[in-house]
N, C-alpha and C positions, 0 to 999 in steps of 0.2 A: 914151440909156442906159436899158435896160431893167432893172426891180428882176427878181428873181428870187423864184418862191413860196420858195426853202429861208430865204432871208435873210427874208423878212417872218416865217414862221415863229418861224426863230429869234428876232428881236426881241418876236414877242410872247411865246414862253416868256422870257427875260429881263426882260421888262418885269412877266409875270407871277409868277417868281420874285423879283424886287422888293416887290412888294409883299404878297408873304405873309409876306418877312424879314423887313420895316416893320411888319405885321400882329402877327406873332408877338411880337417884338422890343418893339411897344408892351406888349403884350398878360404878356409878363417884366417889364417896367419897373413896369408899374401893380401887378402882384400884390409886386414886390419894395418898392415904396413903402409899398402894406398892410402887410406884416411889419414893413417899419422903423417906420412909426406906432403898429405893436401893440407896439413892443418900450418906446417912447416911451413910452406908457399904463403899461405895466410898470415903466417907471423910475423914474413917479412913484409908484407903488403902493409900490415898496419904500422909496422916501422917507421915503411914509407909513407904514411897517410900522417904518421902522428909525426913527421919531419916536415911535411909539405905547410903547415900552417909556420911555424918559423918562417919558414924559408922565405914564404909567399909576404909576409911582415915585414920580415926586413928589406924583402926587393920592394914594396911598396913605398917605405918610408924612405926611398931612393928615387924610386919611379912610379909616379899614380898614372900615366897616362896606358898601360899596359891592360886594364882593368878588367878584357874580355880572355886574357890566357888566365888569370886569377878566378873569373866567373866559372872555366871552363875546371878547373881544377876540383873547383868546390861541386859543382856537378858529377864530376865524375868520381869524389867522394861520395857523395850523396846515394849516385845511383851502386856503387859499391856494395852501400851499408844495407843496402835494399835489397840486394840481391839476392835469390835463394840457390840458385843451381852455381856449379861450375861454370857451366858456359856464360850466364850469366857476371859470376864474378872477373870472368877471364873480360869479356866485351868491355867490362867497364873497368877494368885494370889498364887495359887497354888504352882508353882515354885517356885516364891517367900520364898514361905514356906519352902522348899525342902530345899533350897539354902542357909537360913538362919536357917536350923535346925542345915546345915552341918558346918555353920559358928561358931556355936553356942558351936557346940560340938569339933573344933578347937578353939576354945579359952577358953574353959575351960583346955586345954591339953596345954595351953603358959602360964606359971607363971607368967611372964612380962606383960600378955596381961591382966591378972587378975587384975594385978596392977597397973597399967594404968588407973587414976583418969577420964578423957576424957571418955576413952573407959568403964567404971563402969556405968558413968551417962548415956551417951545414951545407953548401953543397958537396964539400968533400965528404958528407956524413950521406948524403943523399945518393954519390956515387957509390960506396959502399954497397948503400943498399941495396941499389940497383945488380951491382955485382952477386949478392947474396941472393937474389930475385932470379936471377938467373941459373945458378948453381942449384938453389930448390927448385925450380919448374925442371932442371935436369935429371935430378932424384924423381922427381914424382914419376917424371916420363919411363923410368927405369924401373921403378916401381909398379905403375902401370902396365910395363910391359910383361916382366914377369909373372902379375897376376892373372894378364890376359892370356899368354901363351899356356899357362897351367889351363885356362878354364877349356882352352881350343883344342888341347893334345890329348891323345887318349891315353889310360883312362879317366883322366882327369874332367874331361867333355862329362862323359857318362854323370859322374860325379856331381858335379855342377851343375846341371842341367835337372836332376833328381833334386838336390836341395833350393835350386833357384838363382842361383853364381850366374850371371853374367858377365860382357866385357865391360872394361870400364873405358870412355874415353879417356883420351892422350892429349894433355895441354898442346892445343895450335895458335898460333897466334891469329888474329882475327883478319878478314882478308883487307888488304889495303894496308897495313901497318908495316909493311916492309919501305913504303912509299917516305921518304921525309915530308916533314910539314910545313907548311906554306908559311910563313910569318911578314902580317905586314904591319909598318910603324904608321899607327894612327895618331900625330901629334898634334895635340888640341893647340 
């Protein structure tokens, strides 16, 4: 029984069209796992976002004279909501950050505001969240990773680079944010 060239042919374009669907097919899966992990990140942002009006309420009705870390909160909501790209959502999550380090560290400095049952629970809801903010920006980055290394290795490069896969960036945090934040008591 002799094979024939058409038949080996054919087997190896079918073998070869296997694996560029496997190829490709991985190469959807890992970019669609990134966007689900980004959306993850997101979810708990707005967690955070939909916590921070409490929070900001009840340390008011304690403390008015704080009014520019509140200003700065609501800002960096704002520009959140406004945001189109990652980097963009990251800068001003960022702020967020900033803004609620400063809040943070005013209100451990109000005995009152310590005491304040209201204001105890949401920020323990607020570290929470923080914590979960954290543990999704770790996922994504893992996420991100995997999908980048697939698009960089061969043959996966080939692959990607034919259908239009690029890298995805890696949540960083923004520069200067390792830095703590300056807090001064403006008391009228």
């Amino acid at each position: 029984m002799k094979k024939s060239p058409l038949l080996i042919v054919v087997g190896i374009l079918i073998f070869l069209a296997l694996s560029l669907s496997g190829a490709y097919n991985k190469l959807v899966t890992l970019n669609q796992q990134v966007d689900t992990q980004w959306a993850q990140v997101e979810t708990q942002y707005q967690r955070r976002f939909d916590l921070i009006p409490n929070l900001v309420k009840s340390a008011e009705a304690v403390m008015k004279q704080e009014r520019q870390v509140f200003a700065d909160i609501a800002d960096a909501r704002t520009r959140y909501a406004g945001a189109q790209t990652i980097d963009e959502k990251t800068g001003a999550a960022t702020q967020v950050e900033s803004a609620l380090s400063r809040l943070l560290i005013i209100m451990e400095n109000y005995p009152e505001l310590k005491s304040d049952q209201t204001v105890n629970r949401l920020m323990d809801e607020l570290a929470g969240t923080e914590n979960r903010i954290s543990v999704e920006r770790s996922r994504f980055n893992d996420q991100v990773t995997a999908y980048n290394l697939t698009v960089k290795r061969f043959p996966g490069s080939l692959i990607a680079s034919l259908f239009g896969y690029s890298q995805r960036p890696l949540f960083q945090a923004v520069a200067g944010s390792e830095a703590a934040p300056a807090v001064e008591f403006d008391m009228e």
